[in-house]
ROLO-838028 format. One line per 5 residues: number of its first residue (from 1); their letters; for each residue x, z, y of N, C-alpha, C. Coordinates in steps of 0.02 Angstrom, whole numbers, plus 50000, padded with zeros to 5 digits. Layout:
N
NUM) a) X,Z,Y,X,Z,Y,X,Z,Y | ...
This chain:
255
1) xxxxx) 51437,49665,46012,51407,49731,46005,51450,49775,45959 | 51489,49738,45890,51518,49795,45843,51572,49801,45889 | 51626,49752,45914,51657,49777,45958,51666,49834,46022 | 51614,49847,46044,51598,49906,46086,51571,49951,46053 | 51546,49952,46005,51524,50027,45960,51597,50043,45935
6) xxxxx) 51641,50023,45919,51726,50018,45898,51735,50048,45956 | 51751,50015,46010,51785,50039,46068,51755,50109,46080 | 51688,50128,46080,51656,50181,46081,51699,50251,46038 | 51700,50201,45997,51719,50272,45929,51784,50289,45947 | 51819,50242,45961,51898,50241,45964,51910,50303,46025
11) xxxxx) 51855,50267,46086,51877,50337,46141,51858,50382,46127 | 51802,50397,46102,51786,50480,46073,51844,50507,46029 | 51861,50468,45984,51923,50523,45943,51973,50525,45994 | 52002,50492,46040,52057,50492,46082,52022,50554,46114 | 51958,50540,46175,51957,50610,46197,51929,50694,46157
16) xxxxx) 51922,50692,46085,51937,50721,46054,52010,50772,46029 | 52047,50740,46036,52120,50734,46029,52152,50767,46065 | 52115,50745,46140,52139,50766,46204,52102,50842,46204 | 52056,50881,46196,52016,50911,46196,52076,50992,46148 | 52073,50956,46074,52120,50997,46024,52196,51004,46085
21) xxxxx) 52209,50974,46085,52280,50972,46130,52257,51035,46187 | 52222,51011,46208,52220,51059,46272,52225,51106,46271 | 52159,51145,46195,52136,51200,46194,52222,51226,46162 | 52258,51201,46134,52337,51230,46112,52367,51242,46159 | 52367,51224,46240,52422,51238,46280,52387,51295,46341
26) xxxxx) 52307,51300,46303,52282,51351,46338,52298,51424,46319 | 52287,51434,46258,52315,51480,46215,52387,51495,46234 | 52444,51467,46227,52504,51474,46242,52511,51511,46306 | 52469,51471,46371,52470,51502,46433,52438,51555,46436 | 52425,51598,46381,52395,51655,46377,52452,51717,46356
31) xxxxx) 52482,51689,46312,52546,51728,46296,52620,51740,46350 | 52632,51777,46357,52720,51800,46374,52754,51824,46338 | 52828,51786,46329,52858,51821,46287,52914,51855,46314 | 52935,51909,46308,53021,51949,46332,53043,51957,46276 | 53126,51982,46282,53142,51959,46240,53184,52014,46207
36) xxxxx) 53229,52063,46156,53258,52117,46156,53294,52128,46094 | 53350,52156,46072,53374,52146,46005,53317,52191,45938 | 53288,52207,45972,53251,52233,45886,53297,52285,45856 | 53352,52305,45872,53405,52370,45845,53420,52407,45900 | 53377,52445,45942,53401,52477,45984,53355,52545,46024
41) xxxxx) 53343,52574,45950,53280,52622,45975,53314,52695,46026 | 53265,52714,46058,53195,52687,46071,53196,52660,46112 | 53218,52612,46126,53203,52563,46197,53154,52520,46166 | 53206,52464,46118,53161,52427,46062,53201,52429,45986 | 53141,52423,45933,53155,52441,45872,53108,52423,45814
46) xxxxx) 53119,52414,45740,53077,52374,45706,53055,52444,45671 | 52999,52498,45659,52970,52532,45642,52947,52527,45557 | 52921,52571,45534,52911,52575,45452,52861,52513,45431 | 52840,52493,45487,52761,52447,45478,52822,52365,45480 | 52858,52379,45509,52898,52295,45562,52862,52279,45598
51) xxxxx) 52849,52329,45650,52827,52319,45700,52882,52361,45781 | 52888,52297,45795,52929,52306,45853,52910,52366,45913 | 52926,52426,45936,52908,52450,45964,52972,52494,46016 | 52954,52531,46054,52997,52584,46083,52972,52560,46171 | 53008,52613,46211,52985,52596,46281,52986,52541,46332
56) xxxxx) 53040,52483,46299,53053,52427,46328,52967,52386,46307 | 52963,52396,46236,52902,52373,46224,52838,52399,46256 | 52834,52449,46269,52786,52459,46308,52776,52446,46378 | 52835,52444,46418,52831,52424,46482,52833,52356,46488 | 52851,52300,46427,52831,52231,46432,52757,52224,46425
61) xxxxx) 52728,52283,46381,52641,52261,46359,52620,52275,46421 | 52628,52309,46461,52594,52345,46529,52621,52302,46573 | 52655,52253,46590,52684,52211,46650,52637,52165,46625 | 52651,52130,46553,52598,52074,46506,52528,52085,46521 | 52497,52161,46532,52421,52189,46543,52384,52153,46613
66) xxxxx) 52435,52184,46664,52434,52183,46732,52440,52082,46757 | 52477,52047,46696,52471,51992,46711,52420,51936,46700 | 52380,51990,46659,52335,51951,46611,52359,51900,46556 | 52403,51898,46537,52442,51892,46475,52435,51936,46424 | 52433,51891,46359,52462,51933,46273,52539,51934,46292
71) xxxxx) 52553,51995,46277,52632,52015,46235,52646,51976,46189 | 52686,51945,46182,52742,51926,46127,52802,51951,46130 | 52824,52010,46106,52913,52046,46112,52953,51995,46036 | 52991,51956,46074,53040,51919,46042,53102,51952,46016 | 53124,51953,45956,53190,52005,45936,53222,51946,45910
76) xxxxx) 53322,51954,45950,53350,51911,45918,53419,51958,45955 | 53470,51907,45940,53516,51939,45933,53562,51939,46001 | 53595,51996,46020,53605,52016,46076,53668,51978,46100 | 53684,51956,46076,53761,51925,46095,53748,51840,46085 | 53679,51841,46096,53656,51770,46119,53586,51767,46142
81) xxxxx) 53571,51813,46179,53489,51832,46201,53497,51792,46260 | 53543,51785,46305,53553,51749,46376,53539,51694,46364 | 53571,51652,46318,53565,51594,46316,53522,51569,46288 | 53472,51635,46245,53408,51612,46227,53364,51605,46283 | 53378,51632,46336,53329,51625,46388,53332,51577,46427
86) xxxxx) 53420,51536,46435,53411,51487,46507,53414,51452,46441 | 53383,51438,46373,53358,51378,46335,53294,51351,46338 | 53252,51423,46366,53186,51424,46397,53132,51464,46324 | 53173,51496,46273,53145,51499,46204,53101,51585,46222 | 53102,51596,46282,53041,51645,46316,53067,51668,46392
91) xxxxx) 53003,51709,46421,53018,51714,46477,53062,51752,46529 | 53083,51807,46496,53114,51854,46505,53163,51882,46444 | 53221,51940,46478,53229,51976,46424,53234,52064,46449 | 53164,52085,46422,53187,52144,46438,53174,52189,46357 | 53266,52209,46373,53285,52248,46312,53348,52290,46327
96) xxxxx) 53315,52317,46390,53369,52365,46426,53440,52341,46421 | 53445,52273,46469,53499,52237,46475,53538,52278,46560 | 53590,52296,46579,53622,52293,46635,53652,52255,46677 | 53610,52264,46730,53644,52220,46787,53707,52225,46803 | 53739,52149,46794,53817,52159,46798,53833,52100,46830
101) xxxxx) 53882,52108,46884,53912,52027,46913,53909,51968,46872 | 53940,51997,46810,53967,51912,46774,53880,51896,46745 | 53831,51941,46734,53764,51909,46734,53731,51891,46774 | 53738,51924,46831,53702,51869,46898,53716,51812,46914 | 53782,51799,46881,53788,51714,46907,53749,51684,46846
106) xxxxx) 53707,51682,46789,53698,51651,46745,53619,51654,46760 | 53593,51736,46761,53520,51755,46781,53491,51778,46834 | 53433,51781,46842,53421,51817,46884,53391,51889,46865 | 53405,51954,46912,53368,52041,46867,53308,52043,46918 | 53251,52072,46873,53215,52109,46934,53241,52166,46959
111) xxxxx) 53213,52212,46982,53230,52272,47008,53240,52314,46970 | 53296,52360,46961,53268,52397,46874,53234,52441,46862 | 53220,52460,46802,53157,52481,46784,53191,52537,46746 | 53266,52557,46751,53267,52636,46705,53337,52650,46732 | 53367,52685,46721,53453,52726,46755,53461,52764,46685
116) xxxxx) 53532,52731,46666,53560,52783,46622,53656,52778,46627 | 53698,52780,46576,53752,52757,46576,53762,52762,46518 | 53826,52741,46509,53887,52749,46443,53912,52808,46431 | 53884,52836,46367,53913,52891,46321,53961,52889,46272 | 54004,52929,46251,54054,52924,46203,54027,52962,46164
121) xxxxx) 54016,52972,46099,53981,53007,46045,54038,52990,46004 | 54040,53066,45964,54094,53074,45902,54070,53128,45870 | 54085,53133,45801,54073,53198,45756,54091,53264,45785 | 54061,53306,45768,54099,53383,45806,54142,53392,45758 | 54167,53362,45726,54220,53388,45679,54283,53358,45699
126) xxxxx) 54274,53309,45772,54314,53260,45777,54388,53285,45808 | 54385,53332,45853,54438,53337,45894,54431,53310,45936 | 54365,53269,45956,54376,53251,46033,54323,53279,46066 | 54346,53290,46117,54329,53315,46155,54305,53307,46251 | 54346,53228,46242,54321,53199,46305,54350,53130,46295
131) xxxxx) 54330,53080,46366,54378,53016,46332,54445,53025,46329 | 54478,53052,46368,54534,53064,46394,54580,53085,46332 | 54538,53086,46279,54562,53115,46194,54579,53050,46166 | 54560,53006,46181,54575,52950,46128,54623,52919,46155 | 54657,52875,46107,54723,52827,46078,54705,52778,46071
136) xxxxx) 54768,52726,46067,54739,52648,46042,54719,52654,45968 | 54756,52723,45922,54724,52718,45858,54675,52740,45857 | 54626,52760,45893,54553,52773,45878,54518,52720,45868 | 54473,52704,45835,54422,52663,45822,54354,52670,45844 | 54343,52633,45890,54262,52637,45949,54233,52586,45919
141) xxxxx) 54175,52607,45905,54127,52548,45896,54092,52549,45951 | 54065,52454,45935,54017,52414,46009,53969,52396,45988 | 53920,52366,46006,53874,52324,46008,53912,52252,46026 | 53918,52197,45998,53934,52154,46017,53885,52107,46102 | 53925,52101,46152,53878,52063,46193,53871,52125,46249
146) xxxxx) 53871,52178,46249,53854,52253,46290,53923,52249,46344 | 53907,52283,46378,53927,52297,46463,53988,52371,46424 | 53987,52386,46341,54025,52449,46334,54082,52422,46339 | 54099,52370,46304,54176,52329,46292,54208,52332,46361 | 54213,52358,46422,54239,52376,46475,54263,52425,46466
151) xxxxx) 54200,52470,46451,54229,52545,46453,54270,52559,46396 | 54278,52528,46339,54335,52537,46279,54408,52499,46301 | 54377,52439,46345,54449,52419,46351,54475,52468,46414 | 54459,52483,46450,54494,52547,46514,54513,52602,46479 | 54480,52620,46388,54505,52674,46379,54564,52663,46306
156) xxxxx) 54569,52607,46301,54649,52552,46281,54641,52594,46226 | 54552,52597,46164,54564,52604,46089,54557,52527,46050 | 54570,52552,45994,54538,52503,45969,54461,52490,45960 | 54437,52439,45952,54355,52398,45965,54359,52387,45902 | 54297,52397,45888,54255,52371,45825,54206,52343,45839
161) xxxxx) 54173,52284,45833,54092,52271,45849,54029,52253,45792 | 53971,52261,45828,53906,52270,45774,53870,52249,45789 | 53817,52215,45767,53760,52194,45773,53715,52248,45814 | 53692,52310,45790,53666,52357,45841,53686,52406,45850 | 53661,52462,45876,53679,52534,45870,53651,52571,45796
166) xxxxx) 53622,52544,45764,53602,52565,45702,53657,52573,45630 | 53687,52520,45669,53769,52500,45635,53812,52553,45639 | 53830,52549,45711,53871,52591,45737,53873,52667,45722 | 53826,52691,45741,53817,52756,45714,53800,52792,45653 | 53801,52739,45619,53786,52757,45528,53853,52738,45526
171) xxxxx) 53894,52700,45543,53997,52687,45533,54012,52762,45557 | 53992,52773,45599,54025,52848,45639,54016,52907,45590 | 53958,52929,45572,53926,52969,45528,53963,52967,45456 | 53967,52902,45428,54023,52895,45384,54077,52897,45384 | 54097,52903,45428,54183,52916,45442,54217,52870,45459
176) xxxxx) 54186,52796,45452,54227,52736,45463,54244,52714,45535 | 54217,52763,45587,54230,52766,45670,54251,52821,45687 | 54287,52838,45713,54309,52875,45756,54262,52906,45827 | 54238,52840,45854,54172,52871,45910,54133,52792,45922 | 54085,52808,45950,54038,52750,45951,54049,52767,46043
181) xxxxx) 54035,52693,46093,54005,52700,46160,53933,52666,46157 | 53900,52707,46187,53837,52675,46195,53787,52699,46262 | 53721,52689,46242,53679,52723,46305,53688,52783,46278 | 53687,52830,46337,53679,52915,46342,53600,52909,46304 | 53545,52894,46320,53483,52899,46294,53480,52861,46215
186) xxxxx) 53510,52828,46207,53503,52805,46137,53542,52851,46095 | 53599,52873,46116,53656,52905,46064,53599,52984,46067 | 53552,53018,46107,53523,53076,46096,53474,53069,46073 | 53438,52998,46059,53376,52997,46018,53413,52997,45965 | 53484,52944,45949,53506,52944,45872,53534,53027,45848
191) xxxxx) 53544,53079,45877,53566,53112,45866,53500,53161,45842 | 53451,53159,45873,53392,53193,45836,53349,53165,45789 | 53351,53120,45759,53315,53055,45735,53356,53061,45661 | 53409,53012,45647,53414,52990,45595,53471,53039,45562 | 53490,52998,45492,53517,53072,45450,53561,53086,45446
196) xxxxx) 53603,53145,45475,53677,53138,45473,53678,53171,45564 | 53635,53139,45606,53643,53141,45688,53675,53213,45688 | 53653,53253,45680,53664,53339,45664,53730,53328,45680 | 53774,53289,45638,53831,53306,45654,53881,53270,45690 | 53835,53241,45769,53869,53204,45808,53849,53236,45886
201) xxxxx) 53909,53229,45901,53896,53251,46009,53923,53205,46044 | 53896,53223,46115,53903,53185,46164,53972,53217,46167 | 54035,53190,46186,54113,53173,46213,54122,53162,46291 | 54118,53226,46321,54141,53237,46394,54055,53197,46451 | 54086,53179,46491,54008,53157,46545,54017,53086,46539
206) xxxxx) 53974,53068,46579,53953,52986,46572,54013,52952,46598 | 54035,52894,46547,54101,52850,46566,54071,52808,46641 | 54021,52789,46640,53993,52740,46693,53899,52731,46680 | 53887,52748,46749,53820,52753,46767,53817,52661,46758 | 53730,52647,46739,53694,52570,46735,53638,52574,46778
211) xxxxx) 53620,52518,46795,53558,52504,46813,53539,52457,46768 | 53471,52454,46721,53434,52422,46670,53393,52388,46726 | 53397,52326,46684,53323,52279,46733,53291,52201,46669 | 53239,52186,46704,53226,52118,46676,53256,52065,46702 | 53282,52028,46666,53330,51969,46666,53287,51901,46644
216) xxxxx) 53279,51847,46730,53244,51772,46703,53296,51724,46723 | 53255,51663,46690,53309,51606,46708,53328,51618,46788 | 53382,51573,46816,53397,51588,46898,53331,51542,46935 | 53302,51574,46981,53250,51543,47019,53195,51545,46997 | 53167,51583,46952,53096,51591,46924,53063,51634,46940
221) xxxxx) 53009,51602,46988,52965,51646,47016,52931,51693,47001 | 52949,51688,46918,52907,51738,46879,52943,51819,46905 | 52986,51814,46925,53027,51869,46954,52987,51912,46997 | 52973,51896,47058,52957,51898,47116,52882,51944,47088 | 52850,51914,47052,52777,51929,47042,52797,52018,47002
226) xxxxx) 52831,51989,46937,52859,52058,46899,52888,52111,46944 | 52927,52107,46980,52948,52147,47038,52873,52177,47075 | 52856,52157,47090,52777,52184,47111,52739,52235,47082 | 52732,52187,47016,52698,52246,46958,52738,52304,46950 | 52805,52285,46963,52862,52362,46951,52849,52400,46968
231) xxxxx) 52850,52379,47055,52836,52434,47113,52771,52466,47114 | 52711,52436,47065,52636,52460,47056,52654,52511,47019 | 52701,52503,46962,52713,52545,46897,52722,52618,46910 | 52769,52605,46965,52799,52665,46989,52774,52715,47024 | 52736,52671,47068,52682,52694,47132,52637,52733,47089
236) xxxxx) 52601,52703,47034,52541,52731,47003,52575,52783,46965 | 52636,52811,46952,52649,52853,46889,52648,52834,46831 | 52623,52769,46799,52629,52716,46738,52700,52714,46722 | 52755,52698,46729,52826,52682,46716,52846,52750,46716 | 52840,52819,46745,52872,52881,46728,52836,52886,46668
241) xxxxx) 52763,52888,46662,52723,52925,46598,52739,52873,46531 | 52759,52803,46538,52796,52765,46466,52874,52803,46457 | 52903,52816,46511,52959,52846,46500,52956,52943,46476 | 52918,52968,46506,52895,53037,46479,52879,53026,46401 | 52828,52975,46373,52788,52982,46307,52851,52970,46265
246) xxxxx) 52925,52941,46284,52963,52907,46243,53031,52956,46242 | 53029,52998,46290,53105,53021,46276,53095,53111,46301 | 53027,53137,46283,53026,53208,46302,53015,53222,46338 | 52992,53201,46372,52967,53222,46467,53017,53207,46501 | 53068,53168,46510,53099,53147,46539,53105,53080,46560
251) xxxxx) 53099,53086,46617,53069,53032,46665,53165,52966,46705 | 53175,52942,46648,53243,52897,46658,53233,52833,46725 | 53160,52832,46743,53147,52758,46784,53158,52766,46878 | 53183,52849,46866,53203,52866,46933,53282,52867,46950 | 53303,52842,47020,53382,52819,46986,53431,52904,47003
């Protein structure tokens, strides 16, 4: 008899155990995480609170809404965000990454979700005046990991690289760059935004048009579904009106 009141007890804490366990991997399957550098407003950006925000973040909470998923926006660093993803350390990365050959063989994109290109930004005090102005002695700053390092090496200056654009354009502003490449939409929020912008312009027309998209491991069906919600986004006016609330009434998610 004490032997089976034992055995008794023993399976109750086991399926106890089992019970705590469960309720942890239920929770989890409640969350999604994407993924984005955290220095790159307003797409995404760490705010006065540290709280991650800008339009990438909002169109992950609204894909996350539609999925019945919590948001989790993951910030790490851009010149190893890929490999945070085929490590499996979240599900996506959308942090207004561009679809580019040498990333399709690694990921897979959904469809994208915004159109912009590569701007050259320099002081108006600079003397330049288009790319076609710069030398190998100019000094361009990058984003380390970005699709710009093309467009600096076709225009044969010298490269500098940075952790974000927050870098970059506080080097420029100080004098320690010559011109920054970046997004056309980021270099005109930085130019109305932070202190110093006043005295920076856009440098001739766009070096090269992008297409922005979400980026998953290769073969994850999670794709297929997000692609769906896209095309809802769009259909409903949801994905113009996150892009209107974020950059002036201007609607970037049309190509």
């Amino acid at each position: 008899m004490k032997r089976s009141v034992y055995g008794i007890l023993i399976l109750l804490m086991l399926l106890l155990a089992m019970s705590v366990f469960s309720g942890g991997s239920q929770d989890e399957e409640t969350v999604i995480q994407f993924a984005g550098s955290g220095g790159y407003p307003p797409f995404n950006f760490i705010n006065e609170n540290n709280e991650v925000i800008g339009f990438d973040v909002d169109v992950a909470r609204e894909i996350a809404e539609r999925l019945g998923y919590e948001l989790e926006y993951v910030t790490t660093a851009w010149d190893g965000i890929i490999e945070g993803l085929r490590a499996g350390r979240y599900n996506g990365i959308l942090g207004s990454m561009a679809i580019t050959p040498e990333r399709q063989q690694v990921v897979d994109f959904s469809e994208p979700y915004y159109y912009s290109g590569a701007q050259l930004i320099v002081r108006n005090d600079s003397g330049i005046n288009s790319p076609a102005d710069l030398t190998k002695r100019h000094n361009v700053g990058l984003v380390t990991g970005t699709t710009f390092a093309q467009d600096a090496e076709k225009l044969g200056v010298s490269i500098k690289f940075y952790e974000d654009d927050n870098q970059t354009l506080m080097e420029l502003i100080n004098g320690r760059l010559d011109a920054v490449i970046t997004d056309r939409v980021v270099g005109l929020n930085a130019m109305s935004k932070i202190q110093g912008g006043d005295n920076l312009t856009l440098a001739g027309e766009l070096l090269r048009k992008e297409e922005c998209a979400i980026a998953f491991q290769k073969d994850d069906p999670l794709r297929d579904t997000v692609n769906g919600i896209l095309k809802e986004m769009r259909a409903d006016g949801t994905l113009a009106g996150i892009s209107e609330s974020w950059f002036n009434g201007e609607n970037i998610t049309n190509p």
